[in-house]
N, CA, C and O of each residue as an XYZ file, in Angstrom:
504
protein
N     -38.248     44.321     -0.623
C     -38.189     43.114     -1.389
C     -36.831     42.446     -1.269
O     -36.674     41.268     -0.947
N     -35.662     43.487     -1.619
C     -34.440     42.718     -1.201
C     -34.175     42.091      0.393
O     -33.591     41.019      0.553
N     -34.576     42.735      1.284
C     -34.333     42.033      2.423
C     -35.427     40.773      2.877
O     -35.559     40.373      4.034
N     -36.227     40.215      1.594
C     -36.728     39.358      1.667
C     -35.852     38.154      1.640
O     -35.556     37.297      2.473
N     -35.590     38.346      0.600
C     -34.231     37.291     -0.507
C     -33.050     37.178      0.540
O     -32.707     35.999      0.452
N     -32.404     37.677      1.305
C     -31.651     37.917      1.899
C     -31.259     36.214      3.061
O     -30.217     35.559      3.021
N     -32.203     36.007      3.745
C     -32.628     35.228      4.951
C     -32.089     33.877      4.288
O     -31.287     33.148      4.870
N     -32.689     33.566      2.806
C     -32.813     32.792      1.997
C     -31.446     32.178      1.322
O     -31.066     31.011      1.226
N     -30.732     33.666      0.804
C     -29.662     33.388      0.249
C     -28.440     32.701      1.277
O     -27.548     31.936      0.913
N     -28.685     33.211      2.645
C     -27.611     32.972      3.938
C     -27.539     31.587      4.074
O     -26.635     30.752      4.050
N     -29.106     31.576      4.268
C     -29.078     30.132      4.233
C     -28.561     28.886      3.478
O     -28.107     27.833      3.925
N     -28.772     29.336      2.104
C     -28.082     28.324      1.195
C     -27.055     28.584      0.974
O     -26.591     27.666      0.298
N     -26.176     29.505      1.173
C     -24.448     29.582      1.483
C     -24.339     29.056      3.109
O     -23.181     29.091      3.524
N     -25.094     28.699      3.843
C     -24.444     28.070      4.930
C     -24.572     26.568      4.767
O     -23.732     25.875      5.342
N     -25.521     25.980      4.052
C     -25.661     24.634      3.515
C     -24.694     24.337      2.574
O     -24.318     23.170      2.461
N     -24.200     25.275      1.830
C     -23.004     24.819      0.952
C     -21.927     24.857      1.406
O     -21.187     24.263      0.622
N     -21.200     25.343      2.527
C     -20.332     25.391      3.073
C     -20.581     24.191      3.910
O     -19.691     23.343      3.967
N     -21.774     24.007      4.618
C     -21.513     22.576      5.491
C     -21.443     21.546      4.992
O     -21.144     20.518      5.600
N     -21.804     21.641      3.329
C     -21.642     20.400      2.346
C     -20.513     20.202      2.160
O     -19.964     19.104      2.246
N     -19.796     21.656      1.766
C     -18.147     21.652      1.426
C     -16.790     20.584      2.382
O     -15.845     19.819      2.190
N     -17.679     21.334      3.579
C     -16.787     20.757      5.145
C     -16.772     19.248      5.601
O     -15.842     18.858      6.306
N     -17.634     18.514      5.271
C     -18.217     17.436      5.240
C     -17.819     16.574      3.962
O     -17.627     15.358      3.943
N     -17.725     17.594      2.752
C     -16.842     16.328      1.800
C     -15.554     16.482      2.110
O     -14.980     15.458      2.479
N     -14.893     17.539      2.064
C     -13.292     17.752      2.358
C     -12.988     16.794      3.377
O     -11.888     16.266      3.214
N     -13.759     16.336      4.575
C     -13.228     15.193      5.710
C     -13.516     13.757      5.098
O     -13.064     12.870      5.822
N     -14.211     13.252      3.840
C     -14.018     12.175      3.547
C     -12.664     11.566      2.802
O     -11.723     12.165      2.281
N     -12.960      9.961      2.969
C     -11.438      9.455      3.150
C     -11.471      8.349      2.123
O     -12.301      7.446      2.221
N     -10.571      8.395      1.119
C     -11.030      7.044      0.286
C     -10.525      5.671      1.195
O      -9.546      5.895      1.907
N     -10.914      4.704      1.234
C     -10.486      3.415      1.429
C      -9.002      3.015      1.162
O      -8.483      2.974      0.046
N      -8.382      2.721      2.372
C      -7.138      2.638      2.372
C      -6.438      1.414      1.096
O      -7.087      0.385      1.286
N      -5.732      1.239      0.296
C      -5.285      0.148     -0.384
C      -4.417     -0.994      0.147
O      -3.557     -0.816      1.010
N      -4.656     -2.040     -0.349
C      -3.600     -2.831     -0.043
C      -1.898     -2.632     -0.659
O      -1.403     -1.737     -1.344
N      -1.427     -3.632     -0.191
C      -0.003     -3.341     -1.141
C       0.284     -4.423     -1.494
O       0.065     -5.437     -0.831
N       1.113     -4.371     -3.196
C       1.768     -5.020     -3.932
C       2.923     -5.279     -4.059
O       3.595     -4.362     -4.531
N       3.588     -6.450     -3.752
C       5.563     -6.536     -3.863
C       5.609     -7.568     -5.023
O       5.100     -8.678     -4.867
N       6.130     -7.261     -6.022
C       6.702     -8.685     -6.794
C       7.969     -8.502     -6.746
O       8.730     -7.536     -6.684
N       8.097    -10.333     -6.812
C       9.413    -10.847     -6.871
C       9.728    -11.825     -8.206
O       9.047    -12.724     -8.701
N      10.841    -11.362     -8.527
C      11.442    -12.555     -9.764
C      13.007    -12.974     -9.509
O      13.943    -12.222     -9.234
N      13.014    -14.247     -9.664
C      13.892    -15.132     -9.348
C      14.318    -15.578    -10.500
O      13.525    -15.592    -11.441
N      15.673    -16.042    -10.676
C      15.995    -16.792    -11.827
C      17.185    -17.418    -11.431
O      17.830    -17.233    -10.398
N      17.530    -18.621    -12.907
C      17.917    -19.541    -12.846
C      19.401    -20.080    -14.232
O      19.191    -20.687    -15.282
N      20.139    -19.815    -13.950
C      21.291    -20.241    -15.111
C      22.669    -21.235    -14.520
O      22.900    -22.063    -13.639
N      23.045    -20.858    -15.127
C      24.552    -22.067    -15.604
C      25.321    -21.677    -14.294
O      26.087    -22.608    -14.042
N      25.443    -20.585    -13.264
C      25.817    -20.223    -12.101
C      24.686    -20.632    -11.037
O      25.230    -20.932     -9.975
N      23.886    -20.694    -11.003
C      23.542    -21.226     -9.973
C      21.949    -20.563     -9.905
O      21.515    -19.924    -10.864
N      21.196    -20.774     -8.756
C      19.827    -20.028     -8.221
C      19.736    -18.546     -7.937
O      19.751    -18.542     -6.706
N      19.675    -17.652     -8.210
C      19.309    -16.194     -7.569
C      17.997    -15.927     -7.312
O      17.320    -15.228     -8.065
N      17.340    -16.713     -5.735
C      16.485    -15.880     -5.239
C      16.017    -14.772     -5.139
O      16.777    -13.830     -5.364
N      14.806    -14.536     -4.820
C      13.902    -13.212     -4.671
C      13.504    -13.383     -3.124
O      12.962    -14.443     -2.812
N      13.741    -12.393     -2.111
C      13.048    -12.294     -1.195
C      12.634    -11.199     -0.237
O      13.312    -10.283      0.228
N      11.010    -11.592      0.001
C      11.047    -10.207      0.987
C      10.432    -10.193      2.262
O       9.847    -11.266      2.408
N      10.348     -9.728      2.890
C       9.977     -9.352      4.576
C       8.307     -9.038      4.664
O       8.004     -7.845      4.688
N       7.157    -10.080      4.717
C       6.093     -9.510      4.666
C       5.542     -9.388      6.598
O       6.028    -10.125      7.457
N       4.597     -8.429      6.858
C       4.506     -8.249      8.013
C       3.411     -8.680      8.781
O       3.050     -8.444      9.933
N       2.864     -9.534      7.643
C       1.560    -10.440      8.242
C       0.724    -11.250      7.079
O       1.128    -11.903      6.117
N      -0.351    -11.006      7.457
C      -1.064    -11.535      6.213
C      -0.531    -11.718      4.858
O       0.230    -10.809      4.525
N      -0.718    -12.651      3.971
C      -0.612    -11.972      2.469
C      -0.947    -13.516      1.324
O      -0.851    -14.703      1.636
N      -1.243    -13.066      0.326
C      -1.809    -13.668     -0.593
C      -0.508    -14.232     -1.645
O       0.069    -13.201     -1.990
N      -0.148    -14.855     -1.980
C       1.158    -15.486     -2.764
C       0.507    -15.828     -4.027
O      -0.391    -16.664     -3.922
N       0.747    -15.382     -5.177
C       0.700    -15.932     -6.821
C       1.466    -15.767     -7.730
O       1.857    -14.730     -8.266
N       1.759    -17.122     -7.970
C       2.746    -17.387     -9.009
C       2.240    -16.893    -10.533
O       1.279    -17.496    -11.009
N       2.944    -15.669    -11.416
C       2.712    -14.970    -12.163
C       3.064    -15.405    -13.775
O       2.399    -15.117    -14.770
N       4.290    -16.168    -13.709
C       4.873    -16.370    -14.400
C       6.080    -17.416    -14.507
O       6.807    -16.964    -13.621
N       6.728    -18.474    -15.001
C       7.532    -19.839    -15.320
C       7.893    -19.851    -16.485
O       7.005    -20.021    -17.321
N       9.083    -19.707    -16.886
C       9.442    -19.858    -18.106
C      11.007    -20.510    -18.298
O      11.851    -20.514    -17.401
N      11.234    -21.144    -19.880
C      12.542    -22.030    -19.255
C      12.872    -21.467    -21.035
O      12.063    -20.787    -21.667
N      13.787    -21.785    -21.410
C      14.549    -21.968    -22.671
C      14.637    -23.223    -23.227
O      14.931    -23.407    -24.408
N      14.379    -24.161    -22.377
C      13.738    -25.642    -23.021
C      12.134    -25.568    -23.420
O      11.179    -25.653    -22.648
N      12.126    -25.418    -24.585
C      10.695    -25.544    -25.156
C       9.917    -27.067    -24.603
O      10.485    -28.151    -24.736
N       8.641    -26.930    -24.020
C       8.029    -28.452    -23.907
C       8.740    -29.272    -22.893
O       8.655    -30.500    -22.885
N       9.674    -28.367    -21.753
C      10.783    -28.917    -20.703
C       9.488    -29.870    -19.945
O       8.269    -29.708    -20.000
N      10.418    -31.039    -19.144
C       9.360    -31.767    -17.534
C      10.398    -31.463    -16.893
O      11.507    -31.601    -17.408
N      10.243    -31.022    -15.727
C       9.482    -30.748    -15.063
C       9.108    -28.847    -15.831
O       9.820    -27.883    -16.112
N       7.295    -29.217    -15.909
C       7.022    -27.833    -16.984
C       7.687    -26.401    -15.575
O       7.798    -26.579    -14.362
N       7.945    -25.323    -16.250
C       8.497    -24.354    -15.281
C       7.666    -24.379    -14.451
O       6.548    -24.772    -14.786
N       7.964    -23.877    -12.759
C       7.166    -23.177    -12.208
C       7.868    -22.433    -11.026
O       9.087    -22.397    -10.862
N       6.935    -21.847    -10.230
C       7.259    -20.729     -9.025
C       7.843    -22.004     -7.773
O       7.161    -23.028     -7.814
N       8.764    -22.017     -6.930
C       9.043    -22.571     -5.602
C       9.153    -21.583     -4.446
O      10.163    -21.000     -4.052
N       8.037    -21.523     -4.032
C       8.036    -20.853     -2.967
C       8.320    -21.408     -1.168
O       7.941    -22.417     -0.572
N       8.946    -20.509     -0.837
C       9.163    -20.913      0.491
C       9.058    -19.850      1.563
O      10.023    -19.096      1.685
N       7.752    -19.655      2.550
C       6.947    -19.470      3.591
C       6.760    -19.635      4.827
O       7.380    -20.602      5.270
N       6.057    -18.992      5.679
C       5.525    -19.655      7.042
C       4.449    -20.276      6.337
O       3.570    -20.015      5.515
N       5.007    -21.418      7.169
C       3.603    -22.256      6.502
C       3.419    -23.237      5.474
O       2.724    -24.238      5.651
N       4.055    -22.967      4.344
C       4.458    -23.317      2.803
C       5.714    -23.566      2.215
O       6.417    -22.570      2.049
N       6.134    -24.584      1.882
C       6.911    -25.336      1.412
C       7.120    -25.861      0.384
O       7.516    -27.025      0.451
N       6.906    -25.084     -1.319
C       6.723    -26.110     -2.451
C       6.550    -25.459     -3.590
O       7.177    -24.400     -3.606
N       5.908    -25.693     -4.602
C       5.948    -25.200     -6.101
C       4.337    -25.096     -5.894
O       3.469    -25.733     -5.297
N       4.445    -23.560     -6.987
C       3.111    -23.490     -7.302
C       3.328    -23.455     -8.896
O       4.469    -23.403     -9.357
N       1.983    -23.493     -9.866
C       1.897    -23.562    -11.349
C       1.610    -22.251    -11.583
O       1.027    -21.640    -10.688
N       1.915    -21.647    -12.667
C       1.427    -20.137    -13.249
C      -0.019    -20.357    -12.751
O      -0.635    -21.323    -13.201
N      -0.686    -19.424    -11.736
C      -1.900    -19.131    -11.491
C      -1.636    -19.273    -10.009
O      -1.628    -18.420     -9.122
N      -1.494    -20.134     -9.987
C      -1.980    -20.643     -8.701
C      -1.464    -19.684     -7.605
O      -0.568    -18.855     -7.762
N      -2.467    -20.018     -5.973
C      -1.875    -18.943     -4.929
C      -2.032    -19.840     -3.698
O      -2.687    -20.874     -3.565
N      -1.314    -19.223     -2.896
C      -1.295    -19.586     -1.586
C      -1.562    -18.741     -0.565
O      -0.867    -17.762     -0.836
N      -2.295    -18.450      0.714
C      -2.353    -17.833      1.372
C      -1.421    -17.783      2.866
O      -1.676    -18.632      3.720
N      -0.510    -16.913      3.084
C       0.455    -17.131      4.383
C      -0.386    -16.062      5.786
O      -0.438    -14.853      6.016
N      -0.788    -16.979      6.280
C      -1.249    -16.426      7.800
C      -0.263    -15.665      8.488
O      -0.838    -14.901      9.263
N       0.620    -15.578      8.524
C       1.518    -14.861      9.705
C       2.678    -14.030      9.044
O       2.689    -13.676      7.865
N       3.129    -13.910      9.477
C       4.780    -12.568      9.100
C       5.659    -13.674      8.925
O       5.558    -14.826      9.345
N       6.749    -12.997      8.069
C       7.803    -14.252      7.756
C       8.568    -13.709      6.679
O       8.375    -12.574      6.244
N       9.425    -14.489      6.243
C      10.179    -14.180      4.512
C       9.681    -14.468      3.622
O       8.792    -15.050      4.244
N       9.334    -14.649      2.374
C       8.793    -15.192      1.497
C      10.491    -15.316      0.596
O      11.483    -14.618      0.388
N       9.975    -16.665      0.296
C      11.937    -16.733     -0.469
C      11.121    -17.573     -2.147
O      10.415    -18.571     -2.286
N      11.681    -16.552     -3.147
C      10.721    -17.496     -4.406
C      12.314    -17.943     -5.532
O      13.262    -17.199     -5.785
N      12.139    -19.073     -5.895
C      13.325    -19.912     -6.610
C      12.293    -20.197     -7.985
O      11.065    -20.114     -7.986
N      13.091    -20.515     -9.015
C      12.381    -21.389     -9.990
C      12.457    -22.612     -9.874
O      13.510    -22.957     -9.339
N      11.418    -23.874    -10.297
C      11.719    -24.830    -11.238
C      11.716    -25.354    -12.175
O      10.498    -25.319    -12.348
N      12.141    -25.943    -13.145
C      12.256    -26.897    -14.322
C      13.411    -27.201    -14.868
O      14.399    -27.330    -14.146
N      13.483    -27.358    -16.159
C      14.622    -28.083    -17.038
C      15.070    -26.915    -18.167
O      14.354    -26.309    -18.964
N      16.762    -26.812    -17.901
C      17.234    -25.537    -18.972
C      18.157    -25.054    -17.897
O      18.288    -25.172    -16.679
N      18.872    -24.316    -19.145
C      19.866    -23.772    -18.612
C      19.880    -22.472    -18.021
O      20.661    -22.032    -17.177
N      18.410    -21.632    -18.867
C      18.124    -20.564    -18.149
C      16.252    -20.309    -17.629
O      15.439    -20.130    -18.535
N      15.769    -20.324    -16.148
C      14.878    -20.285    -16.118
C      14.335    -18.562    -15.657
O      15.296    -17.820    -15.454
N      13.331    -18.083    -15.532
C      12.983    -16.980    -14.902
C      11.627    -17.217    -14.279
O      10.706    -17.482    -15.052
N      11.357    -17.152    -12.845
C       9.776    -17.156    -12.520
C       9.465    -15.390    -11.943
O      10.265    -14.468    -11.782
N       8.200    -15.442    -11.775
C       7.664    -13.991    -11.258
C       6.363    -14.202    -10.169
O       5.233    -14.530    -10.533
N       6.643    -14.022     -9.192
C       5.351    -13.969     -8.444
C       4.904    -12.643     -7.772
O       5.664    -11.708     -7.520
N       3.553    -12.684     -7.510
C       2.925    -11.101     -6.764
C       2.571    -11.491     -5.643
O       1.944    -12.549     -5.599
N       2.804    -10.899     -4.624
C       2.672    -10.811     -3.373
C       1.832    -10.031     -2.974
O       2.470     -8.978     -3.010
N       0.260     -9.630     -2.398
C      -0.515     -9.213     -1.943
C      -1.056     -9.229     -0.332
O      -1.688    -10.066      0.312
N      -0.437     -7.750      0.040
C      -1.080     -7.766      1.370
C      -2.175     -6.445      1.262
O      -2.179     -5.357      0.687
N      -3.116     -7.221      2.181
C      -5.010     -6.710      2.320
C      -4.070     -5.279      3.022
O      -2.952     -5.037      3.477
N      -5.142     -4.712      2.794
C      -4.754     -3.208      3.734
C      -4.957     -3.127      5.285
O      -5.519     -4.119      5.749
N      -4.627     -2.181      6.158
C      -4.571     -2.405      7.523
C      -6.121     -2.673      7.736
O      -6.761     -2.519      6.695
N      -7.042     -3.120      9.093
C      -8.155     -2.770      9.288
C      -8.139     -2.310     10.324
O      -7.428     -2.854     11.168
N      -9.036     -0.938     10.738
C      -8.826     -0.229     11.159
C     -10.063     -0.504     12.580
O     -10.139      0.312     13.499
C-alpha cells in the first residue's frame, strides 16, 4: 500500500519545486524615476534648480508660492528645456523629447518666492 502513495507523492514534490523555480525567476516591472527640483527667489538674486535628464521625461510644475498675498504676476514654475522655453502654472506639464538640462527659476511679485517641480522619467524599455 505504501509503495502505492509513493509515485504520487514524487510527483507532487516535483511540481512544487518546478512551481518554486519558475516564481523565483519572475521580475517585477522595472520603475520609472523621480527628480524634484526647487528653486527660489529673494532680495539676492535667483537660485536655480538643475538637472541632467538622459532622455525622455515628463516636466510638472508642483508648486508657486510668493510672500505677496494675491501678487500679478500670480507665482509660477519657469522652466527652461530642449525644446521649452517658459512658465508653467501649478499643475501644469510639459513633455521634453530628448536629453538636455532642465534649469527651473520662479516667477512673480515679492521679495521671497519658492517654486517646486517633479521631473518624471518612464523606465528603460527593454
Amino acid at each position: 500500500m505504501k509503495m502505492r502513495t509513493f509515485p504520487s507523492v514524487m510527483s507532487l514534490l516535483v511540481v512544487a519545486i518546478l512551481f518554486l523555480a519558475c516564481s523565483a525567476r519572475a521580475q517585477r516591472a522595472r520603475l520609472g524615476k523621480v527628480q524634484s527640483l526647487q528653486a527660489t527667489s529673494d532680495n539676492a538674486g535667483q537660485h536655480p534648480a538643475s538637472a541632467n535628464i538622459a532622455g525622455p521625461a515628463t516636466i510638472t510644475c508642483l508648486n508657486a508660492v510668493s510672500e505677496v498675498p494675491n501678487g500679478k504676476p500670480t507665482p509660477s514654475c519657469r522652466v527652461t528645456a530642449p525644446g521649452f522655453n517658459g512658465s508653467l502654472n501649478i499643475g501644469q506639464k510639459i513633455g521634453m523629447t530628448e536629453a538636455g538640462t532642465v534649469t527651473l527659476t520662479c516667477n512673480g511679485q515679492g521679495p521671497t518666492l519658492r517654486c517646486t517641480a517633479r521631473v518624471d522619467i518612464p523606465p528603460p524599455t527593454q
